[in-house]
N, C-alpha and C positions, 0 to 999 in steps of 0.2 A: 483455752488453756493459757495461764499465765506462763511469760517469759523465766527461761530459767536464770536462776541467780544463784552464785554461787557464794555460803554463808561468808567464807575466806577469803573472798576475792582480794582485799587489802592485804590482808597474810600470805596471799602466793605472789601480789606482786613485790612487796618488801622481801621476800625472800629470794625473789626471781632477780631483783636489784641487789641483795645479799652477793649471790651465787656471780651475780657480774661483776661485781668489783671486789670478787676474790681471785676469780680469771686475772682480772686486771693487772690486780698485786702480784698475782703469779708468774704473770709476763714481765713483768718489770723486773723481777729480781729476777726472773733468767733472761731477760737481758744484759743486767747488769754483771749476771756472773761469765758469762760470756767474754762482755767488755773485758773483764780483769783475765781471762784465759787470754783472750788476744794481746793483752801488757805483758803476758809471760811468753808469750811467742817472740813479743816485740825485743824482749831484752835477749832473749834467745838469740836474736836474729843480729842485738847489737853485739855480742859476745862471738858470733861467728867472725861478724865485720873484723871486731877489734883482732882477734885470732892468726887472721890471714893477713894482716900490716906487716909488713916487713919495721925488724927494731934490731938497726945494725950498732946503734950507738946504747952505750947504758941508761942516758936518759928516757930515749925512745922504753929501752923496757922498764924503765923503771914506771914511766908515764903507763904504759899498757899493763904492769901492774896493778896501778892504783886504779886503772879504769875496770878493771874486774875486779878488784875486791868492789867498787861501787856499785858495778853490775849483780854481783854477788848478795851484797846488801839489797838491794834493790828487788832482788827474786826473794831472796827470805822474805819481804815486806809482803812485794804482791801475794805470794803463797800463803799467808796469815788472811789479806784480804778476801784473795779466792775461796779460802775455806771457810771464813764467817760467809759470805755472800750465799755457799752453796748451802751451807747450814740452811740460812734465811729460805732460800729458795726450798730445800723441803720442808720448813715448815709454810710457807705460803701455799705449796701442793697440797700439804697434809690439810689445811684449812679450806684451801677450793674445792676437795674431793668433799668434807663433812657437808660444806654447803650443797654441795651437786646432789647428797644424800638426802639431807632435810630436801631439798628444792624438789628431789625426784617423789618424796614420800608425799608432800601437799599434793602434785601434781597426779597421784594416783587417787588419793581422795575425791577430789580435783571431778576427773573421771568416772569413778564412782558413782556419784550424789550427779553428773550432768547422764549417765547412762539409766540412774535411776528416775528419773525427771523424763527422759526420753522413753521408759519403759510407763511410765504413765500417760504421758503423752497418746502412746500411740493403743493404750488402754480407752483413754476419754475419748479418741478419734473413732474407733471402735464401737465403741456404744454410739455414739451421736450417727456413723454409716444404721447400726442396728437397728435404732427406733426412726431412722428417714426410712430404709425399709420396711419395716411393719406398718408407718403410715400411709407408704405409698399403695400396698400389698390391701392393706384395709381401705384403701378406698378405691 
């Protein structure tokens, strides 16, 4: 019996390479959305600092005024970033799942067509035990 071969083998692996470097993409932008939540902690964390300064003189508050409107600015920014990045990131999910989809349905074919190869297989194995017996039997 001939070795099975499977017609798509090129097409599951292009699509099994599809399906990884959509993973990929997917990790990198939750990565990166990540990164940008920890810059919004970060300034959280500078906004406390600044908070708890003692500002006995008008300069002092005037200074830690101007350092929270920049902090301030600064969180409006990241929160723009954060929310395109998360955007990004479900659409990179939404793309890894389509792939994982296609990936899963070749992969069932896939299955298939090597089940159906294996049901012949053990058809032809079958007959060849059959006719050694009858030879053996008749002589």
């Amino acid at each position: 019996m001939k070795k099975f071969n499977f017609r798509l083998q090129k097409v599951l692996e292009y699509r099994t390479l599809l399906e990884q470097w959509a993973k990929e993409a997917y990790l990198d932008s939750r990565a990166a959305r990540l990164e940008a939540e920890m810059a919004l902690i970060k300034i959280e964390e500078l906004r406390q600092h600044a908070l708890r300064q003692e500002t006995p003189t008008i300069e002092s508050r005037q200074t830690l005024e101007m350092q929270l409107k920049q902090l301030d600015q600064k969180e409006v920014e990241q929160r723009i970033v954060t929310n395109v990045l998360m955007h990004e990131e479900g659409q990179a999910r939404n793309a890894w799942n389509e792939k994982q989809i296609e990936l899963e349905a070749l992969k069932k074919l896939y299955e298939e067509q090597y089940n159906e190869w294996q049901r012949e297989a053990d058809r032809h194995l079958q007959g060849e035990l059959d006719e050694w017996a009858l030879r053996k039997k008749a002589a």
